[in-house]
C-alpha positions as a Markdown table, in Angstrom:
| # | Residue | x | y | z |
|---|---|---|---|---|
| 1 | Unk | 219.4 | -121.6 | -174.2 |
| 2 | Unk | 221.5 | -123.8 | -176.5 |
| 3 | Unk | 220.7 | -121.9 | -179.2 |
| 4 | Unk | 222.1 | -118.7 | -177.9 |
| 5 | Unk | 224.9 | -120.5 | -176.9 |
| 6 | Unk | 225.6 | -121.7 | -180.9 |
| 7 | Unk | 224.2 | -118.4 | -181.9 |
| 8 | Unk | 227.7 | -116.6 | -179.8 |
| 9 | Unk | 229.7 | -118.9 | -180.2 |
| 10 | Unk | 229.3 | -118.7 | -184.1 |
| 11 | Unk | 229.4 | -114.8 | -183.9 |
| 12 | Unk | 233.0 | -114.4 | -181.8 |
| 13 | Unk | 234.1 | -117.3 | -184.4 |
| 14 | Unk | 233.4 | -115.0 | -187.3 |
| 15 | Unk | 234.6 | -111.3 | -185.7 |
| 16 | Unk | 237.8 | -113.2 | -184.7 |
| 17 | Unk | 238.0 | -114.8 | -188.5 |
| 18 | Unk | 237.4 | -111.5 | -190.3 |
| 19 | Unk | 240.0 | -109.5 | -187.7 |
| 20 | Unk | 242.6 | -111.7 | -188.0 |
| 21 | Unk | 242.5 | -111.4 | -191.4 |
| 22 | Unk | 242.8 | -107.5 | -191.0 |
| 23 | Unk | 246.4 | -106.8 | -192.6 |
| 24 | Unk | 248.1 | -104.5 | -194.6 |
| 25 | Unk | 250.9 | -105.1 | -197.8 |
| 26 | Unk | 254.3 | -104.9 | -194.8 |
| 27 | Unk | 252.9 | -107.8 | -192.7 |
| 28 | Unk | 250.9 | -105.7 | -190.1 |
| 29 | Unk | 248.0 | -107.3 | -189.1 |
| 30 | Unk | 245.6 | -106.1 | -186.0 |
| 31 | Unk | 244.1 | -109.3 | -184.2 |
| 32 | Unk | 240.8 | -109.3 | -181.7 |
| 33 | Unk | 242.5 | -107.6 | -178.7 |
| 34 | Unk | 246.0 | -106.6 | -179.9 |
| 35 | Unk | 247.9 | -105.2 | -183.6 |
| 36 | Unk | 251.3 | -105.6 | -184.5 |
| 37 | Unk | 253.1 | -103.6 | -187.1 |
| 38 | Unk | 256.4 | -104.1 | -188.2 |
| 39 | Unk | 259.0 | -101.4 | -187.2 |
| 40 | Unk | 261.9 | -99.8 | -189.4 |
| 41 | Unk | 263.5 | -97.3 | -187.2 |
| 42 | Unk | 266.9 | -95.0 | -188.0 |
| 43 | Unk | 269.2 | -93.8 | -185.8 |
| 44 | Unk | 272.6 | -91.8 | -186.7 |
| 45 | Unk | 273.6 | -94.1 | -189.7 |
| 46 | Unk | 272.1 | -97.0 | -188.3 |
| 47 | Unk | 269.3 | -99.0 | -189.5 |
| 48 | Unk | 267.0 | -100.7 | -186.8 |
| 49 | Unk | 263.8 | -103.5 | -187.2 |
| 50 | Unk | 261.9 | -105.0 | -185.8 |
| 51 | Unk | 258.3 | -105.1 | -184.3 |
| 52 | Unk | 255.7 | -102.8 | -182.7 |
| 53 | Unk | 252.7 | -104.8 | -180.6 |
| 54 | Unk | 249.6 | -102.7 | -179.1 |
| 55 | Unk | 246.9 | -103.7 | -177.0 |
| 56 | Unk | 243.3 | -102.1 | -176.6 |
| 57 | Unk | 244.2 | -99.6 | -173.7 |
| 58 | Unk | 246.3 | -98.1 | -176.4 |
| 59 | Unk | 249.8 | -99.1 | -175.0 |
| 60 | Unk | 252.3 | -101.2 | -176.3 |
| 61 | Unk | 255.9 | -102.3 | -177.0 |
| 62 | Unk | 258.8 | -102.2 | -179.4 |
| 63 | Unk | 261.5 | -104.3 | -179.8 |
| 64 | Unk | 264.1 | -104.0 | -183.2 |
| 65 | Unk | 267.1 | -105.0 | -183.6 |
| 66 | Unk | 269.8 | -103.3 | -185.2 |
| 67 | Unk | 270.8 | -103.8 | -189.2 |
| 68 | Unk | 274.6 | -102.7 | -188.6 |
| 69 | Unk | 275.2 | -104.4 | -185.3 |
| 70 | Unk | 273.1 | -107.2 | -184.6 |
| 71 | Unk | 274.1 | -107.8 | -181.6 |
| 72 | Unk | 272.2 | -104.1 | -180.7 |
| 73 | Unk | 269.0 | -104.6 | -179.8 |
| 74 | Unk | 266.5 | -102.2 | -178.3 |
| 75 | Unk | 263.3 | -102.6 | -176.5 |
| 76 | Unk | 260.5 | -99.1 | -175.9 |
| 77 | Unk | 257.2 | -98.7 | -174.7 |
| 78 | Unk | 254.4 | -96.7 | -176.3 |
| 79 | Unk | 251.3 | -95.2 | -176.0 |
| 80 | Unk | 248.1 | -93.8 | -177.6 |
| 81 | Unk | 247.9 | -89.4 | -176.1 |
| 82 | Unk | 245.0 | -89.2 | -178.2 |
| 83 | Unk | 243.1 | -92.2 | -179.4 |
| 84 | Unk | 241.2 | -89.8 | -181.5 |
| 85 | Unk | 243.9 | -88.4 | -183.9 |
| 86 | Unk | 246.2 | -91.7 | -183.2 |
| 87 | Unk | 249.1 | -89.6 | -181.9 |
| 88 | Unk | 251.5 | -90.7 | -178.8 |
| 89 | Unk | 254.8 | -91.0 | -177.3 |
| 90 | Unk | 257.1 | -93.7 | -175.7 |
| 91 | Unk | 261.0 | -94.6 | -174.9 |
| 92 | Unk | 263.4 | -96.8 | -176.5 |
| 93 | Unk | 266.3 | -98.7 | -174.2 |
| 94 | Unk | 269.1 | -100.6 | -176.5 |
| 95 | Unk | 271.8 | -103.0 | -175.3 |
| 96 | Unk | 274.6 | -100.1 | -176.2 |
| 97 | Unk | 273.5 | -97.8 | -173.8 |
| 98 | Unk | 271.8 | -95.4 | -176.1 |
| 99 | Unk | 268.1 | -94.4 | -174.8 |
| 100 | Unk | 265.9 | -92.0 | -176.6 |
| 101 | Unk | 261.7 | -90.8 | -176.2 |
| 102 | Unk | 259.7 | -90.4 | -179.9 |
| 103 | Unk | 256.6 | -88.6 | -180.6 |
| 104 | Unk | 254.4 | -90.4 | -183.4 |
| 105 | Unk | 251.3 | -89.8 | -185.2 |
| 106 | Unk | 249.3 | -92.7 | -186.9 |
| 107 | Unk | 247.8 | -92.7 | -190.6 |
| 108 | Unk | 246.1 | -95.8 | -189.5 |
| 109 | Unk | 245.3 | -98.4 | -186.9 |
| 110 | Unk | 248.3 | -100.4 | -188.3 |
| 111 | Unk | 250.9 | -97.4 | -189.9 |
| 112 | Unk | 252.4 | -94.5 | -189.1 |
| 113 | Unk | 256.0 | -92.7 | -188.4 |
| 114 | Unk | 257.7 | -90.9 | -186.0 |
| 115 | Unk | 260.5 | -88.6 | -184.3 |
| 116 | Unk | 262.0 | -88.6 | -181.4 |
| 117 | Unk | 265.8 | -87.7 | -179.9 |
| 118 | Unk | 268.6 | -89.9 | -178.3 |
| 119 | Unk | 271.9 | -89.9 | -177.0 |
| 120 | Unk | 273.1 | -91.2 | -180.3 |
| 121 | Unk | 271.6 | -88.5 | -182.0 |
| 122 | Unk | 268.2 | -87.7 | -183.8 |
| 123 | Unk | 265.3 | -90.8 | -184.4 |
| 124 | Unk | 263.0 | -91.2 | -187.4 |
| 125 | Unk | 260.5 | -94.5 | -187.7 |
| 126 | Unk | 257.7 | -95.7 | -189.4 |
| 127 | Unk | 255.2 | -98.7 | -188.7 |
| 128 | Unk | 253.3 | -100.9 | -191.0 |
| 129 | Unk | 255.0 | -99.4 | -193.8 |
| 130 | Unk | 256.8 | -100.9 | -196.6 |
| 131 | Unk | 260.0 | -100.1 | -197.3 |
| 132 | Unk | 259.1 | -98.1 | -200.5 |
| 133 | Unk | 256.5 | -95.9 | -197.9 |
| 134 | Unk | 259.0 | -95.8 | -195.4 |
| 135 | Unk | 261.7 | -94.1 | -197.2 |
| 136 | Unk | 259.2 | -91.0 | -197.5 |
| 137 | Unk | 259.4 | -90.8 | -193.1 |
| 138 | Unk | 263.4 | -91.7 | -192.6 |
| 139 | Unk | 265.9 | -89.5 | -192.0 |
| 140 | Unk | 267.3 | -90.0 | -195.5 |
| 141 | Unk | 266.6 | -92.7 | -198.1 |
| 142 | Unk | 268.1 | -96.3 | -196.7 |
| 143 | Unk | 268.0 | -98.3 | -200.1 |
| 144 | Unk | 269.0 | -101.5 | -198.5 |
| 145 | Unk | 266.1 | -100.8 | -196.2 |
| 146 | Unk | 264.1 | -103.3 | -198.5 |
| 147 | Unk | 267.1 | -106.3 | -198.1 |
| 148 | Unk | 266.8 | -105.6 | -194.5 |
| 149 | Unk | 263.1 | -106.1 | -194.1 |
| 150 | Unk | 263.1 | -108.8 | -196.8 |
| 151 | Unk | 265.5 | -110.9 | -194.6 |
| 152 | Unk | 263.5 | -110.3 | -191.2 |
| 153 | Unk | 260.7 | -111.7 | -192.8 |
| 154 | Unk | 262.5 | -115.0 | -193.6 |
| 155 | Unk | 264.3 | -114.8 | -190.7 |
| 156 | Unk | 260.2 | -114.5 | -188.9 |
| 157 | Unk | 259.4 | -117.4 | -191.4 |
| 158 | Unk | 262.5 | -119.6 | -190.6 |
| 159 | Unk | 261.4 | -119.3 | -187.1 |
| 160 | Unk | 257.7 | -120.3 | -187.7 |
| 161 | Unk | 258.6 | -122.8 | -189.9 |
| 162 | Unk | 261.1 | -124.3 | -187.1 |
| 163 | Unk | 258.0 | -123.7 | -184.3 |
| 164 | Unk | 256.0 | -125.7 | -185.8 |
């Protein structure tokens, strides 16, 4: 009985070891129950990022934070229509006022892009892209795109750092 026990113990041990370590080269990793992918999102001359989070059922959130106006910040929902060929839709809210709904179609578990319409006018995005992937998805070229993410991430890291 014991054994069996060890035996389980040792095999959740190693399937959450090896999943956590699941990540690709822009910082999106999938976990035992949930991924996260970062987010890069344009909207009418404006650059948004931020971060994507999906759980099993194939739902999840969004929340990015504008590049121009920081003080902007959006949050969405998401989910999976067809789990099969990883395409969905969800809705973006931001502090401004602006709302928009997006289509998207995965590559991966962890990347993809999308399209979508607001009040503000049209919406691109990609997740767990890098910036040089990105560009290829956007509206148009962004080439501080990769300042922007590069200063999330040690913003992210600051905020570890202090967390800990």
């Amino acid at each position: 009985m014991k054994k069996k026990f060890i035996i389980k113990t040792l095999i959740i041990f190693y399937v959450s070891f090896f999943l956590q370590g699941c990540a690709n080269e822009s910082g999106a990793k999938m976990g035992l129950f949930t991924a996260k992918s970062p987010v890069a999102v344009t909207i009418k001359g404006d650059v948004f990022v931020g971060w994507a989070i999906g759980d099993l059922s194939g739902s999840g959130t969004v929340d990015i934070q504008s590049a121009v106006n920081p003080d902007n910040t959006c949050i969405g929902e998401f989910r999976y229509t067809s789990t099969w060929s990883l395409v969905g839709k969800g809705t973006l809210s931001c502090k401004d006022g602006s709302q928009g709904q997006f289509n998207f179609k995965g590559l991966t578990n962890l990347k993809g892009y999308g399209y979508g319409t607001s009040n503000r006018g049209p919406v691109t995005f990609t997740y767990g892209m890098t910036a040089q992937e990105a560009s290829k998805y956007l509206q148009k070229p962004f080439p501080e795109l990769d300042k922007i993410i590069e200063e999330r991430k040690k913003r992210d890291n600051l905020k570890k750092e202090q967390s800990a």
